[in-house]
C-alpha positions as CSV (number, residue, x, y, z in Angstrom):
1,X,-23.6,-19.9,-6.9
2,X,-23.0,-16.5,-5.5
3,X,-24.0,-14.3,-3.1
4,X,-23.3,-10.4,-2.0
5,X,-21.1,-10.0,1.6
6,X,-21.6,-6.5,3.0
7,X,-21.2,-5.5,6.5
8,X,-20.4,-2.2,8.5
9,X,-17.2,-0.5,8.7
10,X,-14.8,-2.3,11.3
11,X,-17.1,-5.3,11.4
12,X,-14.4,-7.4,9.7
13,X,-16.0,-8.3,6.6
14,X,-12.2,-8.4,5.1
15,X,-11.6,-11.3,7.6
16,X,-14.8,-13.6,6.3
17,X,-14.1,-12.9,2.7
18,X,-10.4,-14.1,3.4
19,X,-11.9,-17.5,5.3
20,X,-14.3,-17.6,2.3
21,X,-11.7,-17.6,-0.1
22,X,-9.6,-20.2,2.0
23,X,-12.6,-22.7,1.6
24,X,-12.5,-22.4,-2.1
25,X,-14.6,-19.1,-3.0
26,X,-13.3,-16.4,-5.6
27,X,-13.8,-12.9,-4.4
28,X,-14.9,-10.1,-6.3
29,X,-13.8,-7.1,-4.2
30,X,-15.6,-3.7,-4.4
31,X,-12.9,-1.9,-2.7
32,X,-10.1,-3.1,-4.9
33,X,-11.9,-2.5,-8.2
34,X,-12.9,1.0,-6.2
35,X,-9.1,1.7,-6.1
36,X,-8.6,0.6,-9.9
37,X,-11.4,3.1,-11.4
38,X,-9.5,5.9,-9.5
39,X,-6.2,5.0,-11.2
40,X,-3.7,7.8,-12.6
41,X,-5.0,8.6,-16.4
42,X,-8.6,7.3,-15.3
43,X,-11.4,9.2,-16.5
44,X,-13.4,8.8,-12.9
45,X,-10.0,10.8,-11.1
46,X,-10.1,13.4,-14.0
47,X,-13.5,13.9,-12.9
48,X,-12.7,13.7,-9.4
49,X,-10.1,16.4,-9.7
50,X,-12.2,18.5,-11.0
51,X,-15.4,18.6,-8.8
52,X,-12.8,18.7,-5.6
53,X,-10.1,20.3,-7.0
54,X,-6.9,19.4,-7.9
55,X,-5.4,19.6,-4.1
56,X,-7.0,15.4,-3.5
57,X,-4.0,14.2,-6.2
58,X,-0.8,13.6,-4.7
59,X,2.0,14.8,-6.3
60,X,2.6,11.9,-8.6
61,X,-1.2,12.3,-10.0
62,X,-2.5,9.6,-7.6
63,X,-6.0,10.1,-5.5
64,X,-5.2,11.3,-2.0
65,X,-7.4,9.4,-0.6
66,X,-7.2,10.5,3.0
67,X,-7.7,14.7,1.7
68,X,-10.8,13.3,0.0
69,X,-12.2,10.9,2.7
70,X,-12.3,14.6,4.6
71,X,-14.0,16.1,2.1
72,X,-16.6,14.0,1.5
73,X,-16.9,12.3,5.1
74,X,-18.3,15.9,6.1
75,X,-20.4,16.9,3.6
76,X,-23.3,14.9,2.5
77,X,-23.6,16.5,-1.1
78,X,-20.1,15.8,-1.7
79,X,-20.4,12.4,-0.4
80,X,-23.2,12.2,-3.3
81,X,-21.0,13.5,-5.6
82,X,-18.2,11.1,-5.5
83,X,-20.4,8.1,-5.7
84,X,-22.3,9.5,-8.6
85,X,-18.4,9.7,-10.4
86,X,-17.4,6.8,-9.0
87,X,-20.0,4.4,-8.5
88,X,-21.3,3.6,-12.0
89,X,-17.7,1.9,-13.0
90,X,-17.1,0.4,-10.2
91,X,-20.3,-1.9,-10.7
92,X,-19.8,-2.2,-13.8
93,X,-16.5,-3.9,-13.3
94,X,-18.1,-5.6,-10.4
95,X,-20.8,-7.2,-12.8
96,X,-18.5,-8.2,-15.4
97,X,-16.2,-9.7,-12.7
98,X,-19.0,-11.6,-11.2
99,X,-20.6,-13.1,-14.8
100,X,-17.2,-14.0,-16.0
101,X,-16.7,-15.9,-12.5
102,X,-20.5,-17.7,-13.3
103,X,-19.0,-18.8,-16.5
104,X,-15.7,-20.3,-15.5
105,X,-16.9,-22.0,-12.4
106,X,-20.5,-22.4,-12.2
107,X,-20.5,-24.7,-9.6
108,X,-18.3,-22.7,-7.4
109,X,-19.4,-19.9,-4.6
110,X,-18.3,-16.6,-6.3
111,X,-18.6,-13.4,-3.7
112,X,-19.5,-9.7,-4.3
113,X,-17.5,-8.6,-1.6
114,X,-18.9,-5.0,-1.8
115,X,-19.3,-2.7,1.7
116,X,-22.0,-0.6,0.9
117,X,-24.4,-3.4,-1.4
118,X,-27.7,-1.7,0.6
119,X,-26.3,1.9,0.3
120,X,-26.5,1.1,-3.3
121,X,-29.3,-0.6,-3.9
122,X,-27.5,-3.4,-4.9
123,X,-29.1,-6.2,-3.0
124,X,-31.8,-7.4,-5.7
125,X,-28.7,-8.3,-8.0
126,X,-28.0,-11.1,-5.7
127,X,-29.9,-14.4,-4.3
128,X,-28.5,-14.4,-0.9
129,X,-26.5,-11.7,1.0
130,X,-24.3,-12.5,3.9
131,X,-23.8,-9.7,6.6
132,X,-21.0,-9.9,8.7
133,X,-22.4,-7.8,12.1
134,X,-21.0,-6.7,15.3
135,X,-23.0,-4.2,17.5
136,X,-22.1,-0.5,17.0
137,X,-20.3,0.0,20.1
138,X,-17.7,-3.0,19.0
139,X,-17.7,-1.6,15.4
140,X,-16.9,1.9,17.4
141,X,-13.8,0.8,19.5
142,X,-12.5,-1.0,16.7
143,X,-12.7,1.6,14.2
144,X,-11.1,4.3,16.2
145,X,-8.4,1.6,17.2
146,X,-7.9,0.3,13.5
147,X,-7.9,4.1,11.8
148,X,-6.4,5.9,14.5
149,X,-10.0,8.1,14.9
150,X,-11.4,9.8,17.5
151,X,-14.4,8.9,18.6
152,X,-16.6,11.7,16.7
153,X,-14.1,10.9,13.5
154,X,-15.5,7.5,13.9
155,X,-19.1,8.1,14.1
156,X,-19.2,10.1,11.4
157,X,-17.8,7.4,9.3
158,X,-20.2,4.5,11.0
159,X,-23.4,7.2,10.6
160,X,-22.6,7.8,6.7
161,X,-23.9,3.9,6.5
162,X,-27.2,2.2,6.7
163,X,-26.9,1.0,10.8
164,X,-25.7,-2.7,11.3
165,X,-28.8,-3.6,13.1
166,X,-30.7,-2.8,9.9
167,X,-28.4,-4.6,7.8
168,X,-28.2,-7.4,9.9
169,X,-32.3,-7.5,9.8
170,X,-32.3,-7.7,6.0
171,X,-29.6,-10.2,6.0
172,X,-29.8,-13.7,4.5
173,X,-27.0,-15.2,6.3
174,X,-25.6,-13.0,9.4
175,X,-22.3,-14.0,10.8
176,X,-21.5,-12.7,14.1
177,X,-17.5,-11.2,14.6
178,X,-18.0,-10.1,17.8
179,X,-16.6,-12.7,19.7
180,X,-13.3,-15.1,19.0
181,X,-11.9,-15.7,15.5
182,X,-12.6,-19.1,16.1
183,X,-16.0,-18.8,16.9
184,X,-16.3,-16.6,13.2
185,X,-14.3,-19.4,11.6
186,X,-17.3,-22.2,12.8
187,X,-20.0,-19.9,11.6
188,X,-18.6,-19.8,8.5
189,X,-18.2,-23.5,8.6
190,X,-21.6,-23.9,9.1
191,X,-22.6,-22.3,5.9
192,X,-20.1,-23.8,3.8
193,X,-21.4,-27.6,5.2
194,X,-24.8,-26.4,4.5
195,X,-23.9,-25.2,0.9
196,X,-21.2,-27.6,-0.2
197,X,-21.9,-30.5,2.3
């Protein structure tokens, strides 16, 4: 079985993929197969380095990923850019991940654990998707607490993705991180009962 978990920045889609995995799913992470494709001697970070410029490698060759989250969190083409370089490999890796997982434990819950699944059109690759949601203004405070941003800084970073509410709307599953971590920890007890009994 698998389904696609998505979410909004600082909705803590990290913590339900960790209580996920804790029940016995295997995670597929976008953002770590992100960070792979982007690895020094990678074709993707050639390209990179040359539609931005060689000032978003560090010194040792590795992506500077801060210089470039500037970049790109201001400026809509070059948002477009990067995920025209970088998108293609990453689901790629993502799909070959995910059918290897179908093939070595069919009977297991494998997880696309991939932030922006509707940004990418990504949702009719999978049956069900789970949303992990908290309303903006939570997703706000904790985002400017987590990443040390100012409150414009932030919103520029929650506005650059399809709004929660919206997600949440086309959701499958939704499970609601706003409150207590136990109260995220029964929701997703209640679909791993209704899945696995």
């Amino acid at each position: 079985m698998i389904i696609g978990l998505t979410g909004g920045i600082a909705c803590g889609k990290s913590t339900v993929a960790r209580m996920l995995e804790r029940r016995g799913a295997a995670i597929v992470d976008a953002d770590l197969i992100a960070r792979e494709v982007v690895e020094p001697g990678s074709r993707v970070l050639d390209q990179i380095a040359e539609r931005f410029g060689r000032d978003v490698l560090n010194a040792d060759g590795s992506l500077n990923r801060k210089r470039l989250a500037d970049i790109v969190f201001s400026d809509a083409e070059a948002k477009r850019d990067l995920e025209q370089l970088t998108h293609p490999a990453i689901r790629a890796r993502i799909r070959e991940r995910i059918a290897r997982l179908e093939r070595e434990r069919p009977q297991g819950l494998n997880v696309a654990d991939i932030p922006l699944l509707y940004e990418s059109g990504l949702e009719h690759e999978y049956p069900e998707i789970m949303v992990v949601y908290v309303p903006e203004s939570v997703q706000l405070r904790r985002l400017m607490e987590r990443d040390g941003l100012d409150e414009r800084q932030a919103m520029s970073r929650i506005r650059a993705q399809i709004p929660i509410e919206e997600k949440k709307r086309r959701a499958d599953i939704v499970i609601d991180n706003s409150g207590s971590l136990r109260d995220t920890e029964e929701q997703v007890d209640r679909f791993w009962r209704g899945k696995f009994g």
